[in-house]
N, C-alpha and C positions, 0 to 999 in steps of 0.2 A: 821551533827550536833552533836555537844560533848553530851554524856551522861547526864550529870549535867543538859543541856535545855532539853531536852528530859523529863525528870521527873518533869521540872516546866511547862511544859504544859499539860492544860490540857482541853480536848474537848467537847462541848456538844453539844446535840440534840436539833434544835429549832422547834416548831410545830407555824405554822405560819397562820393564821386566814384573810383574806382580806374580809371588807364589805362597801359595796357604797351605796349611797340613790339613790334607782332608781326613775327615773324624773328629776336627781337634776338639768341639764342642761334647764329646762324648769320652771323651779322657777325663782323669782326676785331674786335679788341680796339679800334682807332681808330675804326672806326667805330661802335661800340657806343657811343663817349665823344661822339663825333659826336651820334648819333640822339638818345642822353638830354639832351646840352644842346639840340639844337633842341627836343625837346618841353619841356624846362624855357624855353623863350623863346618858346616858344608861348603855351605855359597863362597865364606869368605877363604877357603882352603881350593877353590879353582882357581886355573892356570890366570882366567881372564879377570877374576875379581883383584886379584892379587898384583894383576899388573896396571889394573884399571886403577885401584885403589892410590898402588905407587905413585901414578901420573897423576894423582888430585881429580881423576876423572869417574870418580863413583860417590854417587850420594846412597844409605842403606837409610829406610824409612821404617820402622816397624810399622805392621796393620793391623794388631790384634793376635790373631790367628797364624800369623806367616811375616810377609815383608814386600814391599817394592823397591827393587833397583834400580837406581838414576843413571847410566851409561852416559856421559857427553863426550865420550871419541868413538871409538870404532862400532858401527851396525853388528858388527860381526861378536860384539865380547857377552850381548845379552844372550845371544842366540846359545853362544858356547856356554855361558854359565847354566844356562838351563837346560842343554844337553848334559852337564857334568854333573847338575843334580840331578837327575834321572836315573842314575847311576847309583845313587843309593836306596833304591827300591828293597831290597833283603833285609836295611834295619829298619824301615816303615812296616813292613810285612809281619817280621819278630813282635811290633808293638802290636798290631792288627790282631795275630794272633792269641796273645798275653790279652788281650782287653775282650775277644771273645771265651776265652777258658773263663776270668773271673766273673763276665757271666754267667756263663752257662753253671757254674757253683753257685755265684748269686744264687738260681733260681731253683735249686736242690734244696735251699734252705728253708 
């Protein structure tokens, strides 16, 4: 490689974050569309997404079930984003709950 490209590249470090809703495969189809939007208004309503995002420094991937986060500046923003979802455990729990009731009537029927 000539000199000249050599110095117009140039490379960085990606810290890379993967979070899925666990159960998602046992939700209705609406609430499947449910869970992924709250967690996409989760992640993107932290402090570090939000500032990552600003600085052109977040890539958001859907996976299916959840998403992976592309972090290329600070080690520190994946870490915080996923302590800052952590934090919304009480409306994962609400749905957990809801999807074991309509069971448990499912199975009255």
């Amino acid at each position: 490689m000539p000199d000249e490209q050599k110095t117009q590249l140039r490379l960085e470090i990606a810290h890379v974050l993967f979070m899925d809703i666990v159960g998602y495969s046992k939700l209705l189809i609406d609430e499947q569309s449910e869970a992924l939007h709250e967690l996409n208004q989760i992640v993107r309503n932290t402090e570090a997404a939000r500032t990552a995002e600003a600085a052109s420094q977040l890539i958001i991937l859907p996976t299916g079930d959840g998403m992976a986060l592309v972090f290329t500046g600070s080690v520190e923003d994946p870490v915080e984003s996923g302590a800052s979802r952590g934090r919304c455990e009480p409306a994962r729990e609400h749905r957990r709950r809801r999807h074991q009731h309509r069971a448990a009537s499912d199975g009255l029927r």
